[in-house]
C-alpha positions as CSV (number, residue, x, y, z in Angstrom):
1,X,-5.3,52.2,156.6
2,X,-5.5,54.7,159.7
3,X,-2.7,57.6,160.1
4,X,-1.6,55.6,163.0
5,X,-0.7,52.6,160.5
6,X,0.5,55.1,157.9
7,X,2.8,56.6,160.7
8,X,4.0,53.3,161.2
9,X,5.1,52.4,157.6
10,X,6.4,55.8,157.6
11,X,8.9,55.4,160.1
12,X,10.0,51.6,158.7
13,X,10.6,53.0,155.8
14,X,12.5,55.5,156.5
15,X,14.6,53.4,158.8
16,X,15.0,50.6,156.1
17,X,16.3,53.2,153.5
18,X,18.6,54.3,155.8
19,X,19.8,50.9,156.4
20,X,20.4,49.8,153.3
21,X,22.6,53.0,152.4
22,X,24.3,51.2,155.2
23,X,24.6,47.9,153.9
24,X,25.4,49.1,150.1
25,X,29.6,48.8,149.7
26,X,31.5,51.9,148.4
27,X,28.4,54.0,149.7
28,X,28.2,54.1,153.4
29,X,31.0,56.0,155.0
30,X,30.7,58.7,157.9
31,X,30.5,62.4,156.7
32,X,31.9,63.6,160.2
33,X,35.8,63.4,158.4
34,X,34.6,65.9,155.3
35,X,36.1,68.8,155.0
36,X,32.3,70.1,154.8
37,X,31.1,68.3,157.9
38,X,29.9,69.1,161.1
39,X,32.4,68.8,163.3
40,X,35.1,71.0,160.4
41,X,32.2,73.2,160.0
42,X,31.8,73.8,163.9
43,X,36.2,73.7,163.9
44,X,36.4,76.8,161.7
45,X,33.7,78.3,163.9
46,X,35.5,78.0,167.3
47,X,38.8,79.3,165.5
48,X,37.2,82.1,164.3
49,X,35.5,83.2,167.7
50,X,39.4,82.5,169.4
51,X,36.5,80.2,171.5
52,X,37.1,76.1,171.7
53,X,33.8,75.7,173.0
54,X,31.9,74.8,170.2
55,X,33.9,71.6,169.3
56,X,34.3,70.3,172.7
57,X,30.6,68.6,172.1
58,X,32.5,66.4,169.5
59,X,34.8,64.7,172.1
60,X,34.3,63.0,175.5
61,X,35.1,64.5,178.6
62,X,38.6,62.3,178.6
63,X,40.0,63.7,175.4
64,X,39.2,67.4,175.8
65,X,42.5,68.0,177.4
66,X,43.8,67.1,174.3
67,X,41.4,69.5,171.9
68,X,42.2,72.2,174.5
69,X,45.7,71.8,174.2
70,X,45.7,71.5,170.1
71,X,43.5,74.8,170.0
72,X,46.2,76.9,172.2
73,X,48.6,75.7,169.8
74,X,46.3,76.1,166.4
75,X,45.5,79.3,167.7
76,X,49.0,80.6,168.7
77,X,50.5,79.1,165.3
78,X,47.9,80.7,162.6
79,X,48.9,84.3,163.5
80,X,52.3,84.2,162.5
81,X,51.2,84.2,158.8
82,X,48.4,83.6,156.3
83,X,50.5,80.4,155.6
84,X,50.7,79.1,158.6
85,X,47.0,79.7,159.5
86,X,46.1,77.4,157.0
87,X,48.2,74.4,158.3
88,X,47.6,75.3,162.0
89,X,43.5,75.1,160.8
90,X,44.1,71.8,159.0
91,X,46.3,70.0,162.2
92,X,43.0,71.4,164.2
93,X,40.9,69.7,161.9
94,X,42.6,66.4,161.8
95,X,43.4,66.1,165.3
96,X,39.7,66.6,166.1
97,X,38.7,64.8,163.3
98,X,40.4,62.0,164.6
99,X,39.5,61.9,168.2
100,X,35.8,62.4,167.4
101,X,36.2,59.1,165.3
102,X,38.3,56.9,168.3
103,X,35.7,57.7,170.1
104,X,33.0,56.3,168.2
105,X,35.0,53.3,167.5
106,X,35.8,54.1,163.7
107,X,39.3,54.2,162.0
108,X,40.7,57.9,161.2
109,X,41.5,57.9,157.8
110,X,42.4,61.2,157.2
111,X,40.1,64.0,156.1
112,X,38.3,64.1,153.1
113,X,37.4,66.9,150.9
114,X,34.0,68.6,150.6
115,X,31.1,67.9,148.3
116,X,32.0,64.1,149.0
117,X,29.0,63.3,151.8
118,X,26.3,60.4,150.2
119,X,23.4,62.3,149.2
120,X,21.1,60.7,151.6
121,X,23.2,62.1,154.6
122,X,23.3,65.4,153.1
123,X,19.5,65.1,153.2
124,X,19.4,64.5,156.7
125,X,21.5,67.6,157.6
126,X,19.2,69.7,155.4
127,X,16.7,68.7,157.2
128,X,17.8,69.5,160.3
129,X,18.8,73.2,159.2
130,X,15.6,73.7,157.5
131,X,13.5,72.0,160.4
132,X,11.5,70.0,158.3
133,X,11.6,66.5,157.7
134,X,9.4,65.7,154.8
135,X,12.0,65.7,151.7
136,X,13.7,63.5,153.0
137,X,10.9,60.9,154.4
138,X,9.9,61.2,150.3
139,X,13.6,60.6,149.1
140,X,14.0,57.5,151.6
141,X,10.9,56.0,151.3
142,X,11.4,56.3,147.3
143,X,14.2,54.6,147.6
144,X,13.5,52.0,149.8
145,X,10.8,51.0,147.7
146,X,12.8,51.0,144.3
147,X,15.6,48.6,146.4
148,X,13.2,46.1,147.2
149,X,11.1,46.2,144.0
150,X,14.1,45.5,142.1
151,X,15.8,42.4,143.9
152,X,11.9,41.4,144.3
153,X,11.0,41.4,140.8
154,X,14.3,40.0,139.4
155,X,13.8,36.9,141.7
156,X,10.1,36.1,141.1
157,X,10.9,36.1,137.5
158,X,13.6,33.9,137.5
159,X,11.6,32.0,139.9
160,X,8.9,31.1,137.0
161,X,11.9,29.6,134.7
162,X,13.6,28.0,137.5
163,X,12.9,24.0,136.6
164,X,13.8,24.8,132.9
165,X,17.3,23.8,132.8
166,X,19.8,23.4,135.7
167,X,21.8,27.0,134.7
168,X,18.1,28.3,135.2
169,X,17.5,27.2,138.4
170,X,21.3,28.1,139.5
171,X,19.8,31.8,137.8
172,X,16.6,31.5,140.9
173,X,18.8,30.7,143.4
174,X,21.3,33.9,142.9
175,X,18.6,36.2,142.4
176,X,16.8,34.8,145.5
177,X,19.3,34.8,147.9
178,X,20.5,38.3,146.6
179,X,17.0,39.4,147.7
180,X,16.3,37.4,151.2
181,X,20.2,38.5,152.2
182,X,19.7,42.0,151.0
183,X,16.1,42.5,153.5
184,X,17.8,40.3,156.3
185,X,20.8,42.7,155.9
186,X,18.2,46.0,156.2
187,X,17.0,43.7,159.1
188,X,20.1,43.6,160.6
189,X,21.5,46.7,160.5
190,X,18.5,48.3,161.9
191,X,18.6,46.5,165.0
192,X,22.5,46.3,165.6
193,X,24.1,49.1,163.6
194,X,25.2,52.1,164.8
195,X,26.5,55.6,163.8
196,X,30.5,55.0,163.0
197,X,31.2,51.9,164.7
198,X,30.5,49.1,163.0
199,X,27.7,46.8,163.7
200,X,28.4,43.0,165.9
201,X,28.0,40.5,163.3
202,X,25.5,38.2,163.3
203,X,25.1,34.6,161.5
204,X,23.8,34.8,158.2
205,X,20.7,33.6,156.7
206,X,21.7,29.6,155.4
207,X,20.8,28.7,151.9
């Protein structure tokens, strides 16, 4: 296989890992409402310069007003006491929190604490602060393979009992549509889904 091919299966991977941390339920959730996220992270860094600039990047041009306008206030509100700094920071972080989520078309549901981001995003933004990519090509890849592998295996051996007994065939048929709907989902997602908002639905594979 040529480095060009190898490239190639690179890059799938990675995008099909990332997809089906998408697809799994209870698992794929947005880490821009963590208390440890980017846009809190750059929050705490725009009150601490008294400068709103470095949050404005998290809202569109028509809701800055509105960021502006919650900064005066934040700022005004967490001199008055060490108490009242810590609310006035937390109605900051909310109020962007929650803008920068309308406007990527994904429900506000309030902020949640740190050191609750899925490992595989948390990978990502490592990546991006250390400037290097390949841990996390590794860690993706890895476990893209191990999804696959699994539903793959479970379903080609279930497939060699299958005209046994009619509970063994109603075995094949679970495990294989568990395994075509989970790589038609990967599918999916990686052609329609993206970050926040939730993906146009599309008709399901028939079986």
């Amino acid at each position: 296989m040529n480095t060009k091919s190898r490239r190639s299966l690179t890059l799938l991977g990675m995008t099909l890992a990332l997809a089906i941390g998408l697809l799994l339920p209870g698992e794929a959730a947005a880490h821009c409402d963590t208390l440890d996220g980017p846009v809190v992270a750059d929050a705490r860094t725009a009150l601490a310069q008294g400068n709103v600039a470095p949050v404005l990047k998290w809202v569109s041009l028509g809701d800055e007003k509105e960021i502006r306008t919650a900064f005066a206030k934040t700022t005004a509100v967490r001199k008055l006491s060490p108490e009242a700094e810590t609310l006035a920071d937390l109605y900051f972080f909310e109020t962007l929190v929650r803008i920068h989520r309308a406007g990527e078309g994904a429900p506000y549901t309030g902020l949640k604490a740190a050191g609750t981001v899925e490992p595989v995003i948390a990978k990502a933004d490592l990546a991006l602060e250390k400037g290097a990519v390949d841990e996390l090509v590794k860690a993706i890849l890895r476990h893209t393979e191990e999804g696959i592998r699994k539903r793959f295996i479970h379903a080609l051996e279930t497939k060699k009992h299958a005209d046994e007994s009619i509970a063994a065939g109603r075995k094949y048929v679970e495990a294989y549509v568990t395994f075509v709907h989970y790589v038609e989902g990967i599918a999916q997602v990686v052609h329609a889904a993206p970050h926040h908002a939730e993906a146009t639905p599309q008709a399901p594979h028939q079986h």
